[in-house]
N, C-alpha and C positions, 0 to 999 in steps of 0.2 A: 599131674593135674596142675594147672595154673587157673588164675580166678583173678579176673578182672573189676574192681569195685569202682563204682563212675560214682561222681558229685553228683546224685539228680537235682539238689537244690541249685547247684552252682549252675548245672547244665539248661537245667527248667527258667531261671530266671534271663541266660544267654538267648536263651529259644524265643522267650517273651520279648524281648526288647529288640533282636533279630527281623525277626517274621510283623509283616503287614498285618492292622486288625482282619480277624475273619470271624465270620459267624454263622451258625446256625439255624434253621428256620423258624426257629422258636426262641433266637436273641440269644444262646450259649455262647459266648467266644471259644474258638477253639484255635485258635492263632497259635498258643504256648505250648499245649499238647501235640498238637501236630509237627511242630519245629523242632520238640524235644524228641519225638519217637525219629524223625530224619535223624537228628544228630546219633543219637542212641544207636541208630541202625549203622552212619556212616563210623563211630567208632571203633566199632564192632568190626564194620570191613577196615577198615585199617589200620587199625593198633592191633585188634584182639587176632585176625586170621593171620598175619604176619609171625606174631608171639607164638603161636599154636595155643593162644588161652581155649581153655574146655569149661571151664564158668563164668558166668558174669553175674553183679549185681549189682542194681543201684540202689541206694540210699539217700534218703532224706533227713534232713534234720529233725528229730522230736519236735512236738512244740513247748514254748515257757522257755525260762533259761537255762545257759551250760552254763560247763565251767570256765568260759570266755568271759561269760558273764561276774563271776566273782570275782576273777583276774584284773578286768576292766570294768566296772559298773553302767558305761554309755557305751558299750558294745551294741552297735548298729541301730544307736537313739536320735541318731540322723538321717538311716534309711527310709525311703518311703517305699512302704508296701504296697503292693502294686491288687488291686481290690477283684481284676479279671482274672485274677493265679487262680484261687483256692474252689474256686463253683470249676472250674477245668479238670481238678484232683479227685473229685466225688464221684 
């Protein structure tokens, strides 16, 4: 058994800033979902079916702080959060 575990944070925020706005009929963006399930799918054909992985999972960050956070105190207090992510995740 091999098991593949993907950044979805890391992958989700690629996906957003990659892919054109798009939207839904009723104003959802779905631009970041849809860019992340491509990427998710083409990793999958190309890392995981080469490897012979037989699981995968992605992962997200908790929300609040880690323990990057206590290491560093302005651990990503310069980032700006991007406010079309989070109504795409529900």
């Amino acid at each position: 058994m091999t098991l593949l575990l993907l950044d979805a944070n890391g992958l989700l925020h690629r996906a957003y800033h990659s892919a054109p706005e798009q939207f839904r009929s009723d104003g959802l963006p779905t631009n970041a979902i849809g860019k992340f399930l491509d990427l998710v799918w083409w990793v999958l054909g190309q890392v995981a079916k080469p490897q012979m992985v037989t699981h995968a999972a992605a992962v997200f960050d908790a929300r609040g702080d880690n323990w990057r956070h206590q290491i560093l105190p302005s651990y990503k207090s310069k980032r700006k959060h991007e406010p079309a992510i989070p109504p795409q995740l529900r």
